[in-house]
Backbone as a ProteinNet text record, in pm:
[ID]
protein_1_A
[PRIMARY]
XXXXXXXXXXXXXXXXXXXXXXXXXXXXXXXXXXXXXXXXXXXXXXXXXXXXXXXXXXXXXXXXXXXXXXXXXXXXXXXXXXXXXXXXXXXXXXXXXXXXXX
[TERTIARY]
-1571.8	-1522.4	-1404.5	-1272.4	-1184.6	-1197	-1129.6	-1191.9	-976.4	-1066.5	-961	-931.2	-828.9	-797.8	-677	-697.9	-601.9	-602.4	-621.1	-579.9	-459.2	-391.7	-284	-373.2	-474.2	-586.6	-661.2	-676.6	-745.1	-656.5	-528.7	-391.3	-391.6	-371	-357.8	-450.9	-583.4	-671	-660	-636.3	-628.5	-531	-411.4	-269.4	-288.8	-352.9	-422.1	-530.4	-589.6	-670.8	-636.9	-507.6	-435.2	-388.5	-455.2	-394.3	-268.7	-268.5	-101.6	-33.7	47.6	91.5	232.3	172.2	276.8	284.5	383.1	484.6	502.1	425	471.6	500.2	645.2	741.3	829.6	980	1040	1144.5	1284.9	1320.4	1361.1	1442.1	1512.3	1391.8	1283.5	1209	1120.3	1188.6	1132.1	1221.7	1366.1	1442.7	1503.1	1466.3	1460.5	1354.3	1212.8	1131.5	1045.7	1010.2	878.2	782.7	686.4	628.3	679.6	708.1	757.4	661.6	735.5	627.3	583.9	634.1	630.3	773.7	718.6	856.2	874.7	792.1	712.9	700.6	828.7	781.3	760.5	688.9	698.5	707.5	790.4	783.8	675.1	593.8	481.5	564	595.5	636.5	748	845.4	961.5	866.8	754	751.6	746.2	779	822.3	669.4	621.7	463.6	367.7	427.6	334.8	421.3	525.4	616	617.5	517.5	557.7	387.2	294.1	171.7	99	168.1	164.5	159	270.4	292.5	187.5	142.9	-11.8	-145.3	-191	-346.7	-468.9	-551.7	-679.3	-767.2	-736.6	-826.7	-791.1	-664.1	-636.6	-671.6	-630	-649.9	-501.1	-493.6	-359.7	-433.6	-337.8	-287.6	-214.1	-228.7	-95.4	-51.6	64.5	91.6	248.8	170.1	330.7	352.4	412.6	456.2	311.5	208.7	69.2	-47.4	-37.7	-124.9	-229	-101.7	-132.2	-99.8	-23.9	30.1	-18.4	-57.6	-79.9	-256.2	-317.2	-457.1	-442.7	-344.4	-347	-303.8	-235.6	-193.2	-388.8	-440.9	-568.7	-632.5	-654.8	-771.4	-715.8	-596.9	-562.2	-597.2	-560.6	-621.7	-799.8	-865.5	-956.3	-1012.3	-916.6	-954.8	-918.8	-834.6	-788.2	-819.7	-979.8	-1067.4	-1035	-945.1	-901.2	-1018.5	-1094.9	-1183.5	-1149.6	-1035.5	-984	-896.5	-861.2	-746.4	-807.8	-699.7	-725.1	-642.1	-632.6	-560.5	-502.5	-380.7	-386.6	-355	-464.3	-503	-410.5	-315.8	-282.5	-121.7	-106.1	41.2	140.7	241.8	362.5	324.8	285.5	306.9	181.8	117.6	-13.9	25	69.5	118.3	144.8	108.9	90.1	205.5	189.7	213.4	437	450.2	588.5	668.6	734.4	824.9	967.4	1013.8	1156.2	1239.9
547.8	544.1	447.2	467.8	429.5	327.1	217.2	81.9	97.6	110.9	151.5	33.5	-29.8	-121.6	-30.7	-72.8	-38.2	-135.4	-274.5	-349.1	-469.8	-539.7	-634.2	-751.2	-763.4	-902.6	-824.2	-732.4	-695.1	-734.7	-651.5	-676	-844.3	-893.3	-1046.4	-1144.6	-1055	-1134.5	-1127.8	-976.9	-924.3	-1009	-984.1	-1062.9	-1265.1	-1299.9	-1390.4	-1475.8	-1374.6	-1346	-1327.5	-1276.6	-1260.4	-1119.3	-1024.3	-905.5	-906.7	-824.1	-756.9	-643.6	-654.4	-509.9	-450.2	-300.2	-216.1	-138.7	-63.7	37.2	175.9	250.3	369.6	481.9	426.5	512.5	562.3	637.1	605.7	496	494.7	366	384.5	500.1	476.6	462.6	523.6	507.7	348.6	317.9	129.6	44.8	104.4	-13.1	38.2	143	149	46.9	28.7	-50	-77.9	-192.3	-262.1	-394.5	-391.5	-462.8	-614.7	-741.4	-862.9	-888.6	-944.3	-982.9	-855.6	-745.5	-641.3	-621.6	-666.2	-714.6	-573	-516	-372.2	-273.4	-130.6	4.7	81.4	114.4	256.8	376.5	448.1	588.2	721	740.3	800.7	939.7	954.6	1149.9	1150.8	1071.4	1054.9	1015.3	1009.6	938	797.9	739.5	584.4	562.1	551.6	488.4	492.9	618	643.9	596	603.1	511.8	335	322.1	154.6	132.9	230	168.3	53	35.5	-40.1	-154.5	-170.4	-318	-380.6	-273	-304.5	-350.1	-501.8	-474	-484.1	-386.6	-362.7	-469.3	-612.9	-674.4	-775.4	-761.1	-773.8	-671.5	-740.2	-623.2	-593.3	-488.5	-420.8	-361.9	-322.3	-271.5	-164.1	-80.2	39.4	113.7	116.1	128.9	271.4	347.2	470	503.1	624.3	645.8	686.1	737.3	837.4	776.3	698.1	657.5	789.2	934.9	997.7	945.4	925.3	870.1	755.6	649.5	568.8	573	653.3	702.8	778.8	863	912.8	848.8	729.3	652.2	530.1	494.6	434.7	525.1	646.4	752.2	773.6	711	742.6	651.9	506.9	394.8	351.6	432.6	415.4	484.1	627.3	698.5	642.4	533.4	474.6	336.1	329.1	194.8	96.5	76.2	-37.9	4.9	-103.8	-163.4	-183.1	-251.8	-363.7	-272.3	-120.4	-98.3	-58.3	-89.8	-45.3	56.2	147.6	189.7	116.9	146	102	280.9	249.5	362.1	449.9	525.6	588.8	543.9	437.2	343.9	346.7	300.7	268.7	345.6	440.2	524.5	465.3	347.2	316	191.2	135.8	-68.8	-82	-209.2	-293.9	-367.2	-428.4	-561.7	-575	-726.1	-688.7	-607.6	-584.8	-512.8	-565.8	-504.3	-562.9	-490.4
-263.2	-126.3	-116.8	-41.5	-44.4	103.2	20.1	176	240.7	357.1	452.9	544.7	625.5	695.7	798.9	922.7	1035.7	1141.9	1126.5	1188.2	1192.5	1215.8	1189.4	1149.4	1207.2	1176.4	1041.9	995.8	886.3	769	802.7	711.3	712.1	765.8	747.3	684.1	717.5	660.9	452.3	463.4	283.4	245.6	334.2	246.6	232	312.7	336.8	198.4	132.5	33	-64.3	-98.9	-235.5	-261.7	-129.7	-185	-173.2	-255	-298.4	-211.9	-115	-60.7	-109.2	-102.5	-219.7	-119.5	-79.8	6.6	-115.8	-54.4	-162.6	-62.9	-2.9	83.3	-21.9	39.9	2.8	-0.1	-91.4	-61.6	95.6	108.5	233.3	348	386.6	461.2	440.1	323.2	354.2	377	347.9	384.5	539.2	570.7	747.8	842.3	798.9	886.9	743.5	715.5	661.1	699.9	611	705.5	617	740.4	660.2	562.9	442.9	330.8	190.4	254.3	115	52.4	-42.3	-161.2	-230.1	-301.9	-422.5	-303.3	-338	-312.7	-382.3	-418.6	-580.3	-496.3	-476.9	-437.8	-477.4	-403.9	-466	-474.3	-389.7	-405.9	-544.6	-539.8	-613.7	-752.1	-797.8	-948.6	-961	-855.7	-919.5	-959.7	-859.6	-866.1	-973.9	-1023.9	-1172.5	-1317.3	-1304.7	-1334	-1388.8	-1287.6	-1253.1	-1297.9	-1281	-1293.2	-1364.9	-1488.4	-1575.7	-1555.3	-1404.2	-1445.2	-1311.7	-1288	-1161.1	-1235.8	-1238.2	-1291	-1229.4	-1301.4	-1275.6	-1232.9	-1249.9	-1217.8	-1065.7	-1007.3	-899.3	-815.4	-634.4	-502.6	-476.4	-413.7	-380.9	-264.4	-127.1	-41	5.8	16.8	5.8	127.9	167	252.7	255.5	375.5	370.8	537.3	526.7	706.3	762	694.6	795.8	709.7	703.1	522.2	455.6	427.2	320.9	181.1	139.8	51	-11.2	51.4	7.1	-21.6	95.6	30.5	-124	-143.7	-277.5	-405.6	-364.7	-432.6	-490.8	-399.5	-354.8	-476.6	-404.3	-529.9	-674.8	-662	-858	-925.8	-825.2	-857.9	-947.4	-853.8	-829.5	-968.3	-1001.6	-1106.9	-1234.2	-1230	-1337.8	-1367.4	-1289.6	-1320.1	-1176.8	-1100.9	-1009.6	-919.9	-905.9	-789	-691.4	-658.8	-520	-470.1	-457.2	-344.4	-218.2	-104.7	50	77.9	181.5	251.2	385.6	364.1	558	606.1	683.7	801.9	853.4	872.6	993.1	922.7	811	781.9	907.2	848.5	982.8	1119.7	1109.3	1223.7	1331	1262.6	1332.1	1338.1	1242.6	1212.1	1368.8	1410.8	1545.6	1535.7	1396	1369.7	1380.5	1332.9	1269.3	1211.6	1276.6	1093.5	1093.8	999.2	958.4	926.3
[MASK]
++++++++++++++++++++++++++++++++++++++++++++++++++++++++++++++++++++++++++++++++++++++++++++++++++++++

């Protein structure tokens, strides 16, 4: 089961904690609005993400975040298939975020 978050106090509390948040938009749809504090986008549709997996490890938490959080749920279940314990979704992504952006 994929642990899901859709709050700005949920998000804060993870990033708070050490998770890691990863944007698997694209670039242009992240460098239009993100949320302050996400440094890492891997483009899930474009390849990057599978791409880059490597340099993600299994024994940390990650965060993932896109425009509807499809994406980043599918990004979550590959995870999950490839041993990682610790990922979240955020819920509903940008199109739901409360919080800041940038």
């Amino acid at each position: 089961m994929i642990k899901e978050i859709s709050t700005v106090e949920e998000y804060n509390q993870l990033i708070a904690s050490g998770v890691i948040p990863i944007d698997v938009r694209t670039a242009g749809e992240y460098n239009e609005s993100k949320i302050p504090g996400v440094d890492t986008c891997y483009d899930w549709n474009g390849g990057e993400f599978h791409d880059n997996i490597e340099e993600l490890d299994a024994e940390k938490s990650y965060v993932f975040i896109c425009r509807s959080g499809n994406r980043s749920l599918q990004a979550c279940l590959f995870l999950q298939s490839q041993g990682f314990e610790n990922v979240y979704n955020l819920r509903g992504g940008m199109m739901n975020w409360q919080g800041a952006t940038e």
